[in-house]
C-alpha positions as CSV (number, residue, x, y, z in Angstrom):
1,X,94.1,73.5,113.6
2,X,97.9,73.7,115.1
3,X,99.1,77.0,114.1
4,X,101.6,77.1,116.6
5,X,105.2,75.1,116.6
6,X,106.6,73.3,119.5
7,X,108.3,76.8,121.0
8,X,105.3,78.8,120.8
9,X,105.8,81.1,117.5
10,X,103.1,80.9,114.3
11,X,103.4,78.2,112.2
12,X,102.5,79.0,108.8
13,X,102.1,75.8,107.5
14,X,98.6,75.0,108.1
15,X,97.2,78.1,107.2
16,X,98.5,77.6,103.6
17,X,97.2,74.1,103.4
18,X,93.4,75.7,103.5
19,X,94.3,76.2,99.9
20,X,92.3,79.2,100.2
21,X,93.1,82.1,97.9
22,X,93.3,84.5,100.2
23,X,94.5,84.5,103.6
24,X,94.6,87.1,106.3
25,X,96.6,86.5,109.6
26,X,96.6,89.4,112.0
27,X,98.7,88.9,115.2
28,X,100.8,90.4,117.6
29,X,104.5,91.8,117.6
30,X,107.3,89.2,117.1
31,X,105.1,86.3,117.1
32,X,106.7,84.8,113.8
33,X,104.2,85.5,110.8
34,X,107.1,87.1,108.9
35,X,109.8,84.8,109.4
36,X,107.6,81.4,109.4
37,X,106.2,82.7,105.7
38,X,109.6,83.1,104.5
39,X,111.1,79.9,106.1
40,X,108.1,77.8,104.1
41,X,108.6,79.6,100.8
42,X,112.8,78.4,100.9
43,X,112.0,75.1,102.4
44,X,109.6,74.1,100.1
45,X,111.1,75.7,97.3
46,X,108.2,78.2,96.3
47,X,108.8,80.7,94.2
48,X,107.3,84.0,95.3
49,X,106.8,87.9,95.7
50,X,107.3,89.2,98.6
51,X,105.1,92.4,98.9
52,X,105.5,95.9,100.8
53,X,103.5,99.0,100.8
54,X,106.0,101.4,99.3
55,X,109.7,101.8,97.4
56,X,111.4,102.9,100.5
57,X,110.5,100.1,102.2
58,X,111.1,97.3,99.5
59,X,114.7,99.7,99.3
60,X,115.5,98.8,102.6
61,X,114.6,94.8,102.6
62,X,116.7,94.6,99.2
63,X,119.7,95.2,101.5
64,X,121.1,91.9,103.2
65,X,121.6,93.8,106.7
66,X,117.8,94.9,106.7
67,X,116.4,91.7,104.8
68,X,113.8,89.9,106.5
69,X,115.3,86.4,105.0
70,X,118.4,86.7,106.8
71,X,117.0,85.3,110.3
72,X,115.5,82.5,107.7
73,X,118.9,82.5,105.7
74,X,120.8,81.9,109.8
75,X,118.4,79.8,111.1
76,X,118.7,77.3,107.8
77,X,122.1,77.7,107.9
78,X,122.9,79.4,104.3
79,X,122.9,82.8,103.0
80,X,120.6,84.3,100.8
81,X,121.2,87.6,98.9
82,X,119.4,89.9,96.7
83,X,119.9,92.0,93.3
84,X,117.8,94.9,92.3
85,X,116.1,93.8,88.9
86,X,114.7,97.9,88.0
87,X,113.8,100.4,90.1
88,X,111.0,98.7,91.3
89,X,111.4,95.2,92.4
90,X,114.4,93.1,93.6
91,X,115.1,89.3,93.2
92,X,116.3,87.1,95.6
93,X,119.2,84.3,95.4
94,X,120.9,81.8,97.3
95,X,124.3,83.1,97.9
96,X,127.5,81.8,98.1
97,X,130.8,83.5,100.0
98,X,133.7,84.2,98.1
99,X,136.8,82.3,100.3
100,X,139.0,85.2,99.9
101,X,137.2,88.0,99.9
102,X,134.0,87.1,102.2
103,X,131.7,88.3,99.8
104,X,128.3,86.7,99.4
105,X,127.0,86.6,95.3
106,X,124.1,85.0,94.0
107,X,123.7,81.6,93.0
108,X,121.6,79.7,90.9
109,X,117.8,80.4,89.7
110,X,115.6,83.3,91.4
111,X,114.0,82.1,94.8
112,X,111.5,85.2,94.3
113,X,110.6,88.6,93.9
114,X,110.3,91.6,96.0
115,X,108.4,94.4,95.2
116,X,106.0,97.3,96.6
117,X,102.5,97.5,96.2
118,X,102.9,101.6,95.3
119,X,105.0,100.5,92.3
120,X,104.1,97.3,91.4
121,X,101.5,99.2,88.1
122,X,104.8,99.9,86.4
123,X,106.3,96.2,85.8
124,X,102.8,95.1,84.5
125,X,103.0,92.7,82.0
126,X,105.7,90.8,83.6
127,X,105.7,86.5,83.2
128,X,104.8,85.3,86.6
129,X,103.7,82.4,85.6
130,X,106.3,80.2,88.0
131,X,104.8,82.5,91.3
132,X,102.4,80.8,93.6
133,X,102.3,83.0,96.7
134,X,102.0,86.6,96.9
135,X,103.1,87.3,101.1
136,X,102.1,91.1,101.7
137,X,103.7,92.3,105.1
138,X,102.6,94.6,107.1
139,X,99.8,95.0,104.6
140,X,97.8,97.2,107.5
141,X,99.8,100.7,107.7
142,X,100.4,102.2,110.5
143,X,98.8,105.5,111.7
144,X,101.3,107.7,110.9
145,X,102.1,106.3,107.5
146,X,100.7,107.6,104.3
147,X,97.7,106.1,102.4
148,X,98.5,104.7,99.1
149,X,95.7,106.4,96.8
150,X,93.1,103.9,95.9
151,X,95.1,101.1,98.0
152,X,93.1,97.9,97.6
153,X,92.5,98.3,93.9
154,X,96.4,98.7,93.9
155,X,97.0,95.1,95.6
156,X,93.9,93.7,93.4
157,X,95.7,94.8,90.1
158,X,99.1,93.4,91.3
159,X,97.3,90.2,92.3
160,X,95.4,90.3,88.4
161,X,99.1,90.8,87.1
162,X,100.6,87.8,88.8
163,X,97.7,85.6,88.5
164,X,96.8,86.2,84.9
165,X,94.4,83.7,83.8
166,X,96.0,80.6,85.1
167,X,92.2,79.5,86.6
168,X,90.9,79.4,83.3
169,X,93.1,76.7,82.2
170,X,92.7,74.8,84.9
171,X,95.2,76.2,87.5
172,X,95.5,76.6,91.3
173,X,95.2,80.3,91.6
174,X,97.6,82.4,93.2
175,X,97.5,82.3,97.2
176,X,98.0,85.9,98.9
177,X,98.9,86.0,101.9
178,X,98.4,88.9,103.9
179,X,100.3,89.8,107.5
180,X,100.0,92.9,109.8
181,X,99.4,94.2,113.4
182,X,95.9,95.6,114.3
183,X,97.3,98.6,113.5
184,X,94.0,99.8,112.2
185,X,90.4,98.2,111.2
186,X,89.2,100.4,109.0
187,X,92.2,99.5,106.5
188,X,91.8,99.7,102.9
189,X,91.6,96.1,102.5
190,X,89.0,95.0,105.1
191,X,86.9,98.3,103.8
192,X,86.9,96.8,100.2
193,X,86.8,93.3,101.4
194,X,84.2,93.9,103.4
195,X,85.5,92.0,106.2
196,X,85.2,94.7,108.9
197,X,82.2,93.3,110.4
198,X,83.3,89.9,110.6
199,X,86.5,90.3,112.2
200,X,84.8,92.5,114.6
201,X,82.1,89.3,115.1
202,X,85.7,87.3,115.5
203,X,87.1,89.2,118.3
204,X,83.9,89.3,120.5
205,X,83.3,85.6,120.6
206,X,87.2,84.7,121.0
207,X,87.5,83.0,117.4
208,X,90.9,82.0,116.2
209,X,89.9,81.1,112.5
210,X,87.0,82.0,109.5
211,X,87.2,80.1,106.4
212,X,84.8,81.1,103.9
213,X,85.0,79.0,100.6
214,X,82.5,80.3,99.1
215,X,83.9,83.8,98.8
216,X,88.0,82.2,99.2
217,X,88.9,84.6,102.2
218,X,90.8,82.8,105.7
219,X,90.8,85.3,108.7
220,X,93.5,84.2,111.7
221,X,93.2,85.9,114.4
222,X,96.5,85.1,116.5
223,X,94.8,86.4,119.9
224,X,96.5,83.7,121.8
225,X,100.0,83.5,121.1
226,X,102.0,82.1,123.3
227,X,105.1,84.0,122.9
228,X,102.8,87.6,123.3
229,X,102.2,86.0,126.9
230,X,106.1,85.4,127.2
231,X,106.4,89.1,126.7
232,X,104.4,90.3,129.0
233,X,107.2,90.8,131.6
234,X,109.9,92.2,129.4
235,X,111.1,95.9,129.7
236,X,108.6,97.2,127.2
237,X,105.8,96.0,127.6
238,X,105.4,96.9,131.6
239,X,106.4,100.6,130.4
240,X,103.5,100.4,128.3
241,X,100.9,98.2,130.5
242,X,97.8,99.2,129.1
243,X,98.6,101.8,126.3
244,X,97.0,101.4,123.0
245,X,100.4,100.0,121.4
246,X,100.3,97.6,125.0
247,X,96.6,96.0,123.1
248,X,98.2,96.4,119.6
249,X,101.4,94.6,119.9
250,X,100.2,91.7,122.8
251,X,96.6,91.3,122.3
252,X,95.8,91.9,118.5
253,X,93.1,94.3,119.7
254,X,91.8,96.6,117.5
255,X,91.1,100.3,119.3
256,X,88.2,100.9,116.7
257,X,86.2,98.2,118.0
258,X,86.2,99.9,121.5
259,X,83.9,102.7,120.6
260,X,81.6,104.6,123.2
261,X,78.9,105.5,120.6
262,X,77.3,102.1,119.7
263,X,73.5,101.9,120.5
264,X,70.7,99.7,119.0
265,X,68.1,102.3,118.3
266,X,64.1,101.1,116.4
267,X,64.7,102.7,113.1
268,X,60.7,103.6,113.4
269,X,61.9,106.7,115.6
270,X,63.8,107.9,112.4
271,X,64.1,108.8,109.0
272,X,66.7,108.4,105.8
273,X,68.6,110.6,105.4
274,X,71.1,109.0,103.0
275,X,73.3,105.6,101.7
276,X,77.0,105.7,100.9
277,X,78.3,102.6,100.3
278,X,77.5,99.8,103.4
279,X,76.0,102.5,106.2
280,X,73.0,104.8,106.2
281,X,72.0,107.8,108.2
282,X,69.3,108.4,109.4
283,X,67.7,111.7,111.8
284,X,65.6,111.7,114.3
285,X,62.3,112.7,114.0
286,X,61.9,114.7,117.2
287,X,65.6,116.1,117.9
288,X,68.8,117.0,116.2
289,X,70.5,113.3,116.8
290,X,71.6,110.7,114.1
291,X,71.7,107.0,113.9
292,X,74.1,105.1,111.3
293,X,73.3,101.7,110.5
294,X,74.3,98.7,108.0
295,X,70.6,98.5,107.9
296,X,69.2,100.5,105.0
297,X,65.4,101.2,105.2
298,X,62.9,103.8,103.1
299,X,64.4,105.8,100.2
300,X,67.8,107.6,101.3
301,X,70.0,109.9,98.9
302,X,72.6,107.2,98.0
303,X,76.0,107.4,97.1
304,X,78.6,104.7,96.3
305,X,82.6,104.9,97.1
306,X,84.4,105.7,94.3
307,X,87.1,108.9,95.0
308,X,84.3,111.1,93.5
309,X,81.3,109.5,95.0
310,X,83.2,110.2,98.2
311,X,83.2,113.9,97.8
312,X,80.0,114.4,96.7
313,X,78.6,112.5,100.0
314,X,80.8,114.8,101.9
315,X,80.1,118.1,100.3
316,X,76.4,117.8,100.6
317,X,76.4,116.1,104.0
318,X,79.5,117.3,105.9
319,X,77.1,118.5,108.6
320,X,77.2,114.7,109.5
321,X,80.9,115.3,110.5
322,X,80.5,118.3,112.7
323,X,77.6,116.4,114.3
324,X,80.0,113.3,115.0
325,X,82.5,116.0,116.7
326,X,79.6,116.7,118.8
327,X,78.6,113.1,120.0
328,X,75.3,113.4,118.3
329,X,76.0,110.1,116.1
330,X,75.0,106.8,117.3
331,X,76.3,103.6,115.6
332,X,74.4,100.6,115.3
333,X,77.8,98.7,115.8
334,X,81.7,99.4,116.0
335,X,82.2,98.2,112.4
336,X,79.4,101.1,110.9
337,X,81.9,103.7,112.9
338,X,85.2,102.8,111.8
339,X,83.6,102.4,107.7
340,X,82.2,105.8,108.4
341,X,85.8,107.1,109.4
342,X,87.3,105.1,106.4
343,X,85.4,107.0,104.2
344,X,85.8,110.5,105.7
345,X,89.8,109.7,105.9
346,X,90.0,108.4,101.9
């Protein structure tokens, strides 16, 4: 699969045409996920929602100067503007420049929508019947940014709302496309997906591309862009040789899956201690250490993930936290780490 054009940034194009439901492309800094999505949607004429984690940030891409179509808008040589339609989403136009005053007003039918996924449950209800992409960018927050309470369901329900019930009569369903940095592998998404584990299995043995049609998920893992190589001998990126951000923004590397705890260990040399949700725990049976595993074996206390499940977990067994601050955890693999941190972090 080609998913690079002739100058070395993504191009989106083939990615779509898996005709897979959902689609998750994770890739470097600059690399062109952003601006080849966009660029397909108003070449081909696809009407769609443009998605964003929160209001302030769908408030600053419904202004033209902070748009992310108006490199697309340049390089297609046009202009495209935007009106807010309520408080929570925005639509996009064609625009056309008034001669004597310079301004640019919309023209003609609504290209798409933009909205944010922390506001998106107040326009339920909406017709979206015409809408057959969803793009979500920078669907992976980064570190310092708030969580978005119960985030995945959030993006679920707003893809529900969109897609309605066209499959039942016969329709394509909606395609979401979702775009981010590695900013962080124990994301909301790949939690509920449960994809944690294989994008993990991805990176170790170098692959580019999953497709799984049986479930409808596409992972791309853009690991070997050529315009991240480009970079490497620009200002900022020899300041940072070798910083986490250096892996992040270049390399697509996930610091999760770097862990120093991970040890196979035989299960025979412990016992359950309890379930919640993909991992186990498990004690030793001769000294104070712990084992967590995706492999669930005897009779543990379980406990699923819902918000409240959560706390009850924790409140019985936050012991398991103080012992993880003391290196007395091992981890049958990266992926049982970070869902254990996902969890303690909800």
């Amino acid at each position: 699969m080609q998913i690079y054009d002739e100058n070395g940034y993504l191009n989106i194009e083939p990615i779509l045409n898996t005709k897979l439901p959902i689609l998750i492309v994770l890739g470097g800094r600059g690399i062109g996920k952003t601006f080849s999505s966009l660029r397909y949607v108003i070449e081909h004429n696809i009407k769609f929602v443009f998605l964003r984690r929160t209001i302030t940030q769908l408030d600053l891409i419904g202004k033209d100067e902070f748009s992310p179509f108006t490199p697309v808008a340049n390089y297609l040589n046009m202009y495209i503007t935007s009106v807010p339609l309520s408080k929570y989403n925005v639509g996009f136009y064609k625009g056309v420049e008034d001669e004597e005053t310079g301004k640019i007003s919309p023209s003609g039918p609504c290209l798409g929508y933009g909205m944010a996924l922390s506001g998106i449950s107040n326009i339920r209800g909406f017709s979206a019947e015409d809408v057959s992409l969803m793009v979500f960018d920078e669907f992976i927050p980064e570190k310092h940014e708030r969580p978005i309470k119960a985030e995945a369901s959030a993006l679920f329900n707003a893809y529900e709302t969109i897609n309605r019930n066209r499959e039942l009569s016969g329709r394509d369903p909606l395609q979401l496309l979702c775009l981010s940095n590695s900013n962080d592998a124990g994301n909301p998404l790949f939690t509920e997906l449960k994809i944690i584990s294989k994008v993990e299995a991805m990176k170790r043995k170098g692959q580019t591309y999953s497709l799984d049609y049986n479930r409808g998920i596409g992972i791309f893992l853009l690991d070997d862009s050529p315009i991240s190589k480009k970079k490497l001998d620009t200002v900022l990126y020899k300041a940072t040789a070798g910083s986490e951000f250096e892996q992040m923004a270049l390399y697509n590397d996930f610091e999760e899956f770097k862990t120093r705890s991970i040890k196979s260990m035989p299960l025979k040399e412990y016992k359950p201690i309890c379930t919640v949700g993909e991992i186990t725990f498990y004690k030793h049976k001769s000294n104070n250490t712990y084992y967590c595993s995706t492999i669930k074996v005897g009779s543990p206390d379980e406990y699923g993930t819902s918000e409240t499940e959560i706390k009850r977990w924790y409140r019985k067994y936050q012991y398991l936290w103080n012992a993880y601050m003391r290196n007395k955890i091992l981890f049958e693999d990266a992926t049982s780490e970070i869902i254990f941190n996902s969890y303690l972090h909800r």
